[in-house]
PAPATOR-163037 format. One line per 2 residues: number of its first residue (from 1); their letters; for each residue x, y, z of N, C-alpha, C. Coordinates in Angstrom, 1 decimal. Layout:
N
NUM	a	X/Y/Z/X/Y/Z/X/Y/Z ~ ... $
//
This chain:
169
1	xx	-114.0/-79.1/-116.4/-113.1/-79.8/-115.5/-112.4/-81.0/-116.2 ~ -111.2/-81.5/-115.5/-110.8/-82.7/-116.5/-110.8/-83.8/-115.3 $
3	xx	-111.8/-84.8/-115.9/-112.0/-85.2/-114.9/-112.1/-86.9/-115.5 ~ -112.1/-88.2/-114.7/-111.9/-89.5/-115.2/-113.1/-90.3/-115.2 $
5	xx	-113.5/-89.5/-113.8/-115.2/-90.2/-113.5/-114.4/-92.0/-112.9 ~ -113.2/-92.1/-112.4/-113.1/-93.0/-111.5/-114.1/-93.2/-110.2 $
7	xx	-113.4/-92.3/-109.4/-114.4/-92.3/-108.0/-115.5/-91.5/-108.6 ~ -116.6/-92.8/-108.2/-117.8/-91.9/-108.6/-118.4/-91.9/-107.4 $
9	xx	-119.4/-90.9/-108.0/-120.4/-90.5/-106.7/-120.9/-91.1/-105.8 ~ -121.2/-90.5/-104.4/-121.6/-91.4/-103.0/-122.1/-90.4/-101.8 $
11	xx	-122.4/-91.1/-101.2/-123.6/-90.7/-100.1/-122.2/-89.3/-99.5 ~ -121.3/-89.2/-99.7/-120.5/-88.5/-99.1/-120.6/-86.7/-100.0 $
13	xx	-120.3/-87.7/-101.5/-120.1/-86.6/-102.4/-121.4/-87.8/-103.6 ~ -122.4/-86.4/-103.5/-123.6/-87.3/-104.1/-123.5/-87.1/-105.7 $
15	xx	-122.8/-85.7/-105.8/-122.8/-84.8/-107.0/-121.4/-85.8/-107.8 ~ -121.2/-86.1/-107.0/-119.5/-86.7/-107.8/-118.7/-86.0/-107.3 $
17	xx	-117.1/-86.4/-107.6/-115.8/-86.0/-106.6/-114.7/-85.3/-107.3 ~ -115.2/-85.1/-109.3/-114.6/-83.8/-110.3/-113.3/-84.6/-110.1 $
19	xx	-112.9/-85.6/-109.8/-111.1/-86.0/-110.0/-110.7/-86.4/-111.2 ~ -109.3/-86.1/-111.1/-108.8/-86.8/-112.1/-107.3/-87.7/-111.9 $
21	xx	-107.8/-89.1/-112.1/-106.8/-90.2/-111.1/-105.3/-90.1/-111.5 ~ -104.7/-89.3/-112.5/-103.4/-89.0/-112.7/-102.8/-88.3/-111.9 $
23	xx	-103.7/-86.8/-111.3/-103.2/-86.4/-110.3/-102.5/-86.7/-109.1 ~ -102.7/-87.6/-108.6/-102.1/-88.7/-107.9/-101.0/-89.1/-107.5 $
25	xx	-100.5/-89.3/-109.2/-99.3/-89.6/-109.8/-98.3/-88.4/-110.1 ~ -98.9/-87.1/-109.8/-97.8/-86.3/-110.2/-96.8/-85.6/-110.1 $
27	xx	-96.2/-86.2/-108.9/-94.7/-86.5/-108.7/-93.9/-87.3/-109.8 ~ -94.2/-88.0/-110.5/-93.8/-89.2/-110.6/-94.1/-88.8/-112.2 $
29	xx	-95.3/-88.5/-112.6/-95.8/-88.4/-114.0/-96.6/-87.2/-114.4 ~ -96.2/-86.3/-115.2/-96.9/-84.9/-115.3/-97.3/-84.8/-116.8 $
31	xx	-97.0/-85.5/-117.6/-97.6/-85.7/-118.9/-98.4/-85.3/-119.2 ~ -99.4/-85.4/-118.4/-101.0/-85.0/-118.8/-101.1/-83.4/-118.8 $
33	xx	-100.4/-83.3/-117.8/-100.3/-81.4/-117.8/-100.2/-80.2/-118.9 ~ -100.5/-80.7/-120.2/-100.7/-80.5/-121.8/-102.0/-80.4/-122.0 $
35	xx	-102.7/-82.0/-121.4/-103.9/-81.8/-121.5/-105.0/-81.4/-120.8 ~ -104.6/-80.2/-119.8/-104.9/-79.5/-119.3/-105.0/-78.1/-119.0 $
37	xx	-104.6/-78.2/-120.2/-104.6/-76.8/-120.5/-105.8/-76.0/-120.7 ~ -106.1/-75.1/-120.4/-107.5/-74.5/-120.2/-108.4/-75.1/-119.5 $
39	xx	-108.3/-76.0/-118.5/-109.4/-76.5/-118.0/-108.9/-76.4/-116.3 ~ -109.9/-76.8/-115.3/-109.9/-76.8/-113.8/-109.3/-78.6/-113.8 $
41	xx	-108.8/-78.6/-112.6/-108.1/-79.7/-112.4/-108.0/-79.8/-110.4 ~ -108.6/-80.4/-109.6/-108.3/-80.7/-108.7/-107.2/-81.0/-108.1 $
43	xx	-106.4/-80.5/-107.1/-105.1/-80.9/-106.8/-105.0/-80.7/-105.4 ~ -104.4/-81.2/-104.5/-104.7/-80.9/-103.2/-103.2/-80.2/-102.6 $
45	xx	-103.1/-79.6/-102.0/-102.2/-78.9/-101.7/-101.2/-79.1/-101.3 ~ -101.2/-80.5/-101.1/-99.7/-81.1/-100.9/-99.2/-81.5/-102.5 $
47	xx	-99.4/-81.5/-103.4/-99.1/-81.4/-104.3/-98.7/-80.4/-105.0 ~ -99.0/-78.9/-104.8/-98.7/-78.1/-105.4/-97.4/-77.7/-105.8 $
49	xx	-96.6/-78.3/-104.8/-95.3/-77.3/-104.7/-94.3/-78.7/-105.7 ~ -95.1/-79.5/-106.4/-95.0/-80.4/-107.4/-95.1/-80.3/-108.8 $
51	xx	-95.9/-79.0/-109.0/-95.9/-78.3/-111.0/-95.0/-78.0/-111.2 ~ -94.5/-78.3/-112.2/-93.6/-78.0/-112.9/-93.9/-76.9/-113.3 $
53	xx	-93.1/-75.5/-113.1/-92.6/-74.4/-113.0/-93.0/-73.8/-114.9 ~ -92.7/-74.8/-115.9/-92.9/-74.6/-117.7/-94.3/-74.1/-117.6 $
55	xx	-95.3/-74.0/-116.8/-96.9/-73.8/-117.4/-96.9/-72.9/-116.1 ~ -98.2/-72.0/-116.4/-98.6/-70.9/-116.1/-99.8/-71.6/-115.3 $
57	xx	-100.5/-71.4/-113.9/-101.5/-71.8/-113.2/-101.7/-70.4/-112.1 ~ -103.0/-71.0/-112.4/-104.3/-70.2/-111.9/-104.7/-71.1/-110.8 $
59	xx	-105.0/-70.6/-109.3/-105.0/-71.9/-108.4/-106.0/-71.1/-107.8 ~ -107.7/-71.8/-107.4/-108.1/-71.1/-106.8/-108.1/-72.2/-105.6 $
61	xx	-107.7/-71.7/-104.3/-107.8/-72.2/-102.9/-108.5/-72.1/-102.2 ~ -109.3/-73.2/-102.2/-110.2/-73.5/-101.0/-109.9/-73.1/-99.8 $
63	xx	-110.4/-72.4/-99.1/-109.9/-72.1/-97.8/-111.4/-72.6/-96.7 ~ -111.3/-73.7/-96.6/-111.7/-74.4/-95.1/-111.7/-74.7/-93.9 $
65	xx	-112.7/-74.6/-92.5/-112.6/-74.9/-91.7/-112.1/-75.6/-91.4 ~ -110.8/-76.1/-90.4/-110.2/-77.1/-90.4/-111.0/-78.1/-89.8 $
67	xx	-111.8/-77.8/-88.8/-112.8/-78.8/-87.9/-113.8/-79.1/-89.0 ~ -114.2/-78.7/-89.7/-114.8/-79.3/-90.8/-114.5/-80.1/-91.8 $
69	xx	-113.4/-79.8/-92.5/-112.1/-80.7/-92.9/-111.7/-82.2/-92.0 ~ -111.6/-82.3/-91.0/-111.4/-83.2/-90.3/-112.8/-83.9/-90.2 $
71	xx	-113.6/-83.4/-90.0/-115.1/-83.9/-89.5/-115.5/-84.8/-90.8 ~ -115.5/-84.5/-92.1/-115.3/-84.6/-93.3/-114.8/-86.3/-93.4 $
73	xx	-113.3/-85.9/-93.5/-112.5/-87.3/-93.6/-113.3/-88.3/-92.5 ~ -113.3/-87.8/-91.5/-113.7/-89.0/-90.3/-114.8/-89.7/-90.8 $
75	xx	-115.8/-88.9/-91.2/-117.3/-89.3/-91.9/-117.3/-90.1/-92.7 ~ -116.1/-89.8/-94.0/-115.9/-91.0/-95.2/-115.3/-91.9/-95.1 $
77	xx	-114.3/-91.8/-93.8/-113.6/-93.2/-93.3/-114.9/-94.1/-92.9 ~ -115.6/-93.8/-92.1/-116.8/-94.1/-91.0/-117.4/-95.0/-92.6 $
79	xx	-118.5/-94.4/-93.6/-118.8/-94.7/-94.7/-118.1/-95.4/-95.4 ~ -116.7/-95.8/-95.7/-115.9/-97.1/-96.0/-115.7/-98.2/-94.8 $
81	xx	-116.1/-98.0/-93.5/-116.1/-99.3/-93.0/-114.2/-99.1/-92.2 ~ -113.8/-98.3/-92.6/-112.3/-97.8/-92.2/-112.5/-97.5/-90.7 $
83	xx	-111.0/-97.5/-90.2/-110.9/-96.9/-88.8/-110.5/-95.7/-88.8 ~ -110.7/-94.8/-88.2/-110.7/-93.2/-88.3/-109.8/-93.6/-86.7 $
85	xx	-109.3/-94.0/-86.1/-108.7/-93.6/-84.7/-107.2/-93.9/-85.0 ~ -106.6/-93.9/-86.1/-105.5/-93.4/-86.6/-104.6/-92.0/-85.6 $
87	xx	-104.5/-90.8/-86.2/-104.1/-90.0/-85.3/-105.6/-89.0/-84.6 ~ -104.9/-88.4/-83.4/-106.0/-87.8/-83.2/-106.4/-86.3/-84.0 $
89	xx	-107.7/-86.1/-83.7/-107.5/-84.4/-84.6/-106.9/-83.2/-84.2 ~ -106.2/-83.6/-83.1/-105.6/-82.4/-82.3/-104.2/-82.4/-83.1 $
91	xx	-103.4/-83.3/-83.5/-102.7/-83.9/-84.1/-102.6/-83.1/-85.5 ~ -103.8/-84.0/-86.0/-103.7/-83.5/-87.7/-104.1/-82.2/-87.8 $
93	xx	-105.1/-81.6/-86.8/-105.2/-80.3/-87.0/-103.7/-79.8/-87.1 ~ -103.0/-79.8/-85.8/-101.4/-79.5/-86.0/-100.4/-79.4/-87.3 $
95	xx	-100.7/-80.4/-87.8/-99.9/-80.3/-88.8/-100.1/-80.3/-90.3 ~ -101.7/-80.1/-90.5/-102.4/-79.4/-91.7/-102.4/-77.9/-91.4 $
97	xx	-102.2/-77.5/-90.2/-102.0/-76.2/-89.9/-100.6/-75.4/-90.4 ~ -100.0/-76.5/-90.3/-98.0/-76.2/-90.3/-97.9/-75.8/-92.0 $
99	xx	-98.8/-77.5/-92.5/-98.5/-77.4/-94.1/-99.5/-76.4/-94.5 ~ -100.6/-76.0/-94.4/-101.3/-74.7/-95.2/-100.4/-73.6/-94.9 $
101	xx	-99.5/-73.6/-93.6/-99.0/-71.7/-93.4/-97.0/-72.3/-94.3 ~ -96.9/-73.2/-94.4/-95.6/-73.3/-95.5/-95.8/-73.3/-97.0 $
103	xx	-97.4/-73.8/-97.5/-97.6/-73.6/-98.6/-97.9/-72.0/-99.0 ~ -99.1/-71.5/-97.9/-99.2/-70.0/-98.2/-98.0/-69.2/-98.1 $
105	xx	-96.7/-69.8/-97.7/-95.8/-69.0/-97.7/-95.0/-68.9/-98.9 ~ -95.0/-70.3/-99.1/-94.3/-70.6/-100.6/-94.9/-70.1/-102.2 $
107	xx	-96.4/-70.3/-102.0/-97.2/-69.6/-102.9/-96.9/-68.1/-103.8 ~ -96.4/-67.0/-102.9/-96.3/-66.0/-103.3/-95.1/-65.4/-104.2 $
109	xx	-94.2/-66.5/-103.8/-93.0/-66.7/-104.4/-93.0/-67.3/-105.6 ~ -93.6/-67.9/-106.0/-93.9/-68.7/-107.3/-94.4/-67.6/-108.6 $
111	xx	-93.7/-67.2/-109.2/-93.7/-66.4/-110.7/-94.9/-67.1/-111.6 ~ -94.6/-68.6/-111.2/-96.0/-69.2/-112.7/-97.4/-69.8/-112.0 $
113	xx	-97.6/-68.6/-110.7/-98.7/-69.6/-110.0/-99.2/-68.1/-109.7 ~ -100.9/-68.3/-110.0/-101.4/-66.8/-110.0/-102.9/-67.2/-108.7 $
115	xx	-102.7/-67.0/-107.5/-103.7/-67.8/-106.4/-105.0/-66.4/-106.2 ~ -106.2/-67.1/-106.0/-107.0/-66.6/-105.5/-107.8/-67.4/-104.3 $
117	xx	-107.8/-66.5/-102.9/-108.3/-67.6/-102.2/-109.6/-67.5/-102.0 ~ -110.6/-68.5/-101.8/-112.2/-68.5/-101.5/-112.6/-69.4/-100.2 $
119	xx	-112.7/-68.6/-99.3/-113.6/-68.9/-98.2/-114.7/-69.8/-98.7 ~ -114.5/-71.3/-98.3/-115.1/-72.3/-98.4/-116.7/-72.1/-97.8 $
121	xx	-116.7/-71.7/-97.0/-118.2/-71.7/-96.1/-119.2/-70.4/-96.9 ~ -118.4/-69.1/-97.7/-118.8/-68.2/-97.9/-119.6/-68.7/-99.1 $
123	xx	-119.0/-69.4/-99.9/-119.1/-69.9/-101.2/-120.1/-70.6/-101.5 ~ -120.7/-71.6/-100.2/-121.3/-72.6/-100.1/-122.6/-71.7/-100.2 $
125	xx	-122.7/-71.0/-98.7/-123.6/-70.2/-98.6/-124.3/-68.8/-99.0 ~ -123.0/-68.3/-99.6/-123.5/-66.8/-100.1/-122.7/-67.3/-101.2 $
127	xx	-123.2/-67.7/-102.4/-122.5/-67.8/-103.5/-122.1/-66.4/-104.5 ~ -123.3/-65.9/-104.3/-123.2/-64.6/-105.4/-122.1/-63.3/-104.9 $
129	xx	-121.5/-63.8/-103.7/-120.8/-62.8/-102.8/-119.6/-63.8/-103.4 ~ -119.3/-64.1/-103.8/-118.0/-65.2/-103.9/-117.6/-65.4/-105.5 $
131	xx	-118.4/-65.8/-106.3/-118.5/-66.1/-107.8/-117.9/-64.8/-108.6 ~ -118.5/-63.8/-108.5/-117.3/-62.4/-109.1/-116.3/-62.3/-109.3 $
133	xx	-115.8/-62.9/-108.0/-114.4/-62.8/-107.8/-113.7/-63.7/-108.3 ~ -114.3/-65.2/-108.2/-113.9/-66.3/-109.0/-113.5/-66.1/-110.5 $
135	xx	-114.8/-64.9/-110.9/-115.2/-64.9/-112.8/-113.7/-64.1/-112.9 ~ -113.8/-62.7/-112.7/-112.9/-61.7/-112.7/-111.4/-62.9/-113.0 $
137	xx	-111.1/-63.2/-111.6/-110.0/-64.0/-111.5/-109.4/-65.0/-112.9 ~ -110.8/-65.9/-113.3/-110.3/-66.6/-114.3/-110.6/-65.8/-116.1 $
139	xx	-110.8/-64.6/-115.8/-110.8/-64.1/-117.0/-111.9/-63.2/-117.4 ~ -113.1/-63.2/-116.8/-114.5/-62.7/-116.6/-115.4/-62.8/-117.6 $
141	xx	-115.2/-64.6/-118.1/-116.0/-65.1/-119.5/-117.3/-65.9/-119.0 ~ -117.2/-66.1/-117.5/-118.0/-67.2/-117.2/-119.6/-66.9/-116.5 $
143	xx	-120.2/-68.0/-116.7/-121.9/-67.5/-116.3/-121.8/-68.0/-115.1 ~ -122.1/-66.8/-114.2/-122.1/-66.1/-113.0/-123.7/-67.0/-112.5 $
145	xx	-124.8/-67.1/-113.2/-126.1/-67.4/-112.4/-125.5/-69.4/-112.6 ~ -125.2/-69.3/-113.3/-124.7/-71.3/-113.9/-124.0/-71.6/-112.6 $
147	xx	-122.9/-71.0/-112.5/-122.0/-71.2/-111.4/-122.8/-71.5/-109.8 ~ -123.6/-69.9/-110.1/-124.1/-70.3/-108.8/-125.2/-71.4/-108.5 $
149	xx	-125.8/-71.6/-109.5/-127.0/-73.0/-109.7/-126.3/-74.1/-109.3 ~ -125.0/-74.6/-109.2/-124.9/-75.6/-108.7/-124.3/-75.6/-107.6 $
151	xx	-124.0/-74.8/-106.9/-124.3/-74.5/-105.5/-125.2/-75.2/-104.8 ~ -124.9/-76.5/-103.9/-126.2/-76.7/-102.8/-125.9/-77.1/-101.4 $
153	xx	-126.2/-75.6/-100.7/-125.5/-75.6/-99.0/-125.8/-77.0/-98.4 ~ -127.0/-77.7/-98.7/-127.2/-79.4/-98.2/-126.3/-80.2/-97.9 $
155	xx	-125.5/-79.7/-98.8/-124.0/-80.7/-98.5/-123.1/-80.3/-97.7 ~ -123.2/-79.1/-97.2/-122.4/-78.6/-96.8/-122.5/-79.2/-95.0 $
157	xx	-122.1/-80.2/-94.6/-123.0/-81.1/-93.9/-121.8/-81.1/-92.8 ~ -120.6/-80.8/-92.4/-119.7/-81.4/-91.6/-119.4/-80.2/-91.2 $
159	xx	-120.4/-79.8/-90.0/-119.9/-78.3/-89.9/-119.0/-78.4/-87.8 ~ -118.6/-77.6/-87.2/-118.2/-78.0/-86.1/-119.3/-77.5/-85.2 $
161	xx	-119.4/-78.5/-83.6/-120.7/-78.0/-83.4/-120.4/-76.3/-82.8 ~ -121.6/-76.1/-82.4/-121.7/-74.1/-82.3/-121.2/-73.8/-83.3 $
163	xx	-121.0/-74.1/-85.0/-120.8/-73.3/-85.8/-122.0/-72.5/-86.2 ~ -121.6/-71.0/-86.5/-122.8/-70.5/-87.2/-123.5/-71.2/-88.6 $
165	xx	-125.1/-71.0/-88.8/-125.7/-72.0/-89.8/-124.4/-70.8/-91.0 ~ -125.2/-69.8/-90.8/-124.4/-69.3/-92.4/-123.2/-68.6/-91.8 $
167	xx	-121.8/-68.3/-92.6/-120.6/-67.8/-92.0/-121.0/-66.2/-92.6 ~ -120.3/-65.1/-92.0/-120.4/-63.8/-92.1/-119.9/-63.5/-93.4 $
169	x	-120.0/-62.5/-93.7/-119.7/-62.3/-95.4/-118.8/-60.4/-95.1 $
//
């Protein structure tokens, strides 16, 4: 991964948070996008429709619970001492809803963008049902038992309530 080791790890993300703080910037500054070549790079989806079209990407997308996703943010706000009563989640659900179904729409249309999506909860918990498809995807060079070794459902901590412990496969 290409990563800066800025935000380091925390009671939220124990393992660390794999960023890299230019991304950020990449509206503005894409330079680095050279030196990233061959490697995973974190990007969040509002940024996507931001690469510059010259390079070839491989996107694998998270695909998560939204109530979990939200549960998530509130928790790290909560752990910075921040106020989380900003908008409500009925709200942001709304319109993280809007922007995931204009990016999946845009997505397919992009010639230099090759997506595979992964069920976030599947991954967590049934890894070896998920990782294949990851390997295949990025080329089918990668260790399959490594990948799944660092898998640990522990974290997977912001679930909605009455969610199932493990998601169906």
């Amino acid at each position: 991964p290409l990563v800066d080791d800025i935000r380091q790890a925390d009671e939220d993300n124990p393992n660390g948070y794999f960023e890299f703080e230019k991304v950020k910037k990449l509206v503005e500054d894409n330079s680095w996008l050279d030196a990233a070549s061959g490697k995973c790079v974190k990007i969040i989806s509002a940024l996507l429709q931001t690469l510059p079209p010259q390079y070839h990407y491989k996107i694998i997308f998270m695909d998560r619970n939204l109530q979990e996703v939200l549960a998530s943010q509130r928790q790290m706000l909560i752990h910075r001492g921040a106020s989380n009563e900003h908008v409500a989640d009925d709200i942001l659900a709304s319109l993280f809803t809007r922007h995931l179904q204009e990016i999946n729409a845009w997505l397919p249309a992009q010639a230099h963008i090759e997506v595979l999506h992964v069920d976030y909860g599947c991954l967590v918990h049934t890894p070896m049902a998920v990782i294949p498809g990851i390997n295949a995807f990025l080329g089918g060079k990668l260790d399959q038992n490594r990948m799944a070794g660092v898998v640990d459902p522990s974290l997977h901590r912001q679930r909605p309530k009455g969610a199932p412990a493990l998601p169906s496969v």
